[in-house]
C-alpha positions in Angstrom: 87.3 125.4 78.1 85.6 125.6 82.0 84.6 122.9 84.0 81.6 124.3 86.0 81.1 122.9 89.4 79.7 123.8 93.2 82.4 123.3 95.7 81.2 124.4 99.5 78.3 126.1 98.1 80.6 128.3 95.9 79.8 128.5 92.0 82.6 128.4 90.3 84.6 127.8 87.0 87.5 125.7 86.4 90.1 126.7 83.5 90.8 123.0 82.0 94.8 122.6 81.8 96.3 120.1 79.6 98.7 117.8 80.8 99.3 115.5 77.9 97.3 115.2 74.2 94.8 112.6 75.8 94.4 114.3 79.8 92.9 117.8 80.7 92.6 118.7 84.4 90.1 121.3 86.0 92.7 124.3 87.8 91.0 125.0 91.4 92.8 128.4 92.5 92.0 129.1 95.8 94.2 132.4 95.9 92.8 135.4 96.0 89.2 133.9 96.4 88.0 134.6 100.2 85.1 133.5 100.0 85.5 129.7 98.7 88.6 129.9 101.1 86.3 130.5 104.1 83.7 127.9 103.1 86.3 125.1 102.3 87.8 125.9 105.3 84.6 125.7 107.2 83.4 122.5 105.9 86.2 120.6 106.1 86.7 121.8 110.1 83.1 120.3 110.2 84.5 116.8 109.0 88.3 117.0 110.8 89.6 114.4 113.6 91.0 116.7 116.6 94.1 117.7 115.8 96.8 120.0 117.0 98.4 121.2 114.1 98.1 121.8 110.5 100.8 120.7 107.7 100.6 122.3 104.1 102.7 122.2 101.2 103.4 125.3 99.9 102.5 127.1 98.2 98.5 126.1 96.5 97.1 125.1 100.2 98.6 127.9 102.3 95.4 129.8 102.2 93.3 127.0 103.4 95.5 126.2 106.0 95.7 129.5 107.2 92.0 129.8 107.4 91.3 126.5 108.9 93.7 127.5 111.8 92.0 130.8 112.0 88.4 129.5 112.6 89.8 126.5 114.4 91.2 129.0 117.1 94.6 127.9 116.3 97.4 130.3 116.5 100.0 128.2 113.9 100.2 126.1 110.7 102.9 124.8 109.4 104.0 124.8 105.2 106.4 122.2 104.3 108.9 124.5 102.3 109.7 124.3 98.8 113.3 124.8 99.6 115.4 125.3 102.8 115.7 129.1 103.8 118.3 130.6 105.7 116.8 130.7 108.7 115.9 127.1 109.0 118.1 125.0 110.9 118.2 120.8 111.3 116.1 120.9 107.6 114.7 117.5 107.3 113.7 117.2 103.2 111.8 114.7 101.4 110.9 114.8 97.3 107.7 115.1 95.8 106.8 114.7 91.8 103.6 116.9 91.5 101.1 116.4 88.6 101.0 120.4 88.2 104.6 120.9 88.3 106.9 120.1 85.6 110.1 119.0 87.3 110.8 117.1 91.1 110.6 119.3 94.0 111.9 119.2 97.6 109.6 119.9 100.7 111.9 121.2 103.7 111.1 121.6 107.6 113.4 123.0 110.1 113.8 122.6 113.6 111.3 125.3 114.6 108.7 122.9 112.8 109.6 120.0 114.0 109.8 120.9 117.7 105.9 121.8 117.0 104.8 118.4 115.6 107.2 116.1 117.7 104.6 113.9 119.3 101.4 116.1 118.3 98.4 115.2 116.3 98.9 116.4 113.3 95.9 117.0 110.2 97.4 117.2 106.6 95.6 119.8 104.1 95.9 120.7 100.5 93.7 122.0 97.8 94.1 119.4 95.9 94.6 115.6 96.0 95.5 114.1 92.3 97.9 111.3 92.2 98.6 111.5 95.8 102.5 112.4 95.8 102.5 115.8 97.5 100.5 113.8 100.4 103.1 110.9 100.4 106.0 113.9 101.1 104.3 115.5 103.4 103.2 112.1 105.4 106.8 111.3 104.7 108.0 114.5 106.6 105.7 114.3 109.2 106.7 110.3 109.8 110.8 111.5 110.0 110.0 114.2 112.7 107.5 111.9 115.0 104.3 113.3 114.3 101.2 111.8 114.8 99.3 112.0 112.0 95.5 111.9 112.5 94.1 112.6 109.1 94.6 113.9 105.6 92.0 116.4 103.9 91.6 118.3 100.9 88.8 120.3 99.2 88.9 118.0 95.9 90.0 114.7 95.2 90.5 114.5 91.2 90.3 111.5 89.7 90.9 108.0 91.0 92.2 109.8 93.9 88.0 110.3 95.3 88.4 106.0 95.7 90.8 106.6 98.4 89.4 105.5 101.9 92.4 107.2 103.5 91.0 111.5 102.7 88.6 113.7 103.3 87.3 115.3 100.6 84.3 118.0 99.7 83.8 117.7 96.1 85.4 115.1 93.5 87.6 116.8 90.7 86.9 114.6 86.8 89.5 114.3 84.6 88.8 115.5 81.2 89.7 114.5 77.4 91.3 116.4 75.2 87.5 118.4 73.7 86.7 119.1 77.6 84.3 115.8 78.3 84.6 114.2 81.2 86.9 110.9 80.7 
């Protein structure tokens, strides 16, 4: 089952995923598609507060960070870690309970991230935007190192999650039954 729907002037078909017997969800895959990564990235720029830096989780909304950087003539973006690496030093952590993930992850920053949001404007961005938990860590993380954060974005907001008053969004996301209707 596909959920069919025009996101930045991009055609395109979602697989539906189940999550439980009575809740489907539409899978947006930005990887490895350029061109929907360039439009998103494009339109959202169009609708962003100035910022100074860009904060991702990784790994869904790398790509779309990466490009909004690019076209914004930024030279950096920062991905909150899924784990701390060996190279990162100070790690400040936070948890995050996904609604595509089947288990609790951490999201990690280390000191050469933090010196680069310390007191900057910083614009959160995802693919994404479901239940809102991957955006609560990564506001978390960018509250614990003094960040300023001037907005939160996403190419889709799925379900309630397009009610918010607190994103920007291009498209809303439905949530689907079980026989691929909209619920």
């Amino acid at each position: 089952m596909y959920y069919e729907m025009t996101i930045a002037g991009c055609k395109r078909q979602l697989p539906l995923c189940k999550i439980n017997d009575d809740l489907y969800i539409g899978a947006f895959i930005m990887f490895s598609d350029v061109e929907i990564t360039r439009a998103c990235a494009a339109q959202l720029l169009a609708k962003a507060p100035e910022f100074d830096v860009i904060i991702t989780a990784e790994s869904k909304g790398i790509p779309l960070a990466y490009e909004m950087t690019r076209q914004a003539n930024i030279n950096d973006y920062i991905v909150a870690r899924k784990g701390a690496k060996l190279y990162m030093q100070n790690v400040v952590t936070t948890q995050v309970d996904s609604i595509t993930t089947d288990h609790i992850q951490t999201l990690c920053l280390g000191q050469t991230e933090i010196d680069k949001m310390k007191g900057k404007r910083i614009l959160i961005v995802d693919d994404v935007i479901s239940t809102g938990e991957s955006l609560l860590s990564l506001e978390t993380l960018v509250n614990q190192v003094g960040g300023n954060i001037v907005g939160k974005m996403a190419v889709l907001a799925e379900g309630e999650a397009a009610d918010r008053d607190d994103i920007i969004f291009l498209e809303k996301l439905p949530l689907f039954n079980a026989d691929g209707t909209v619920k």
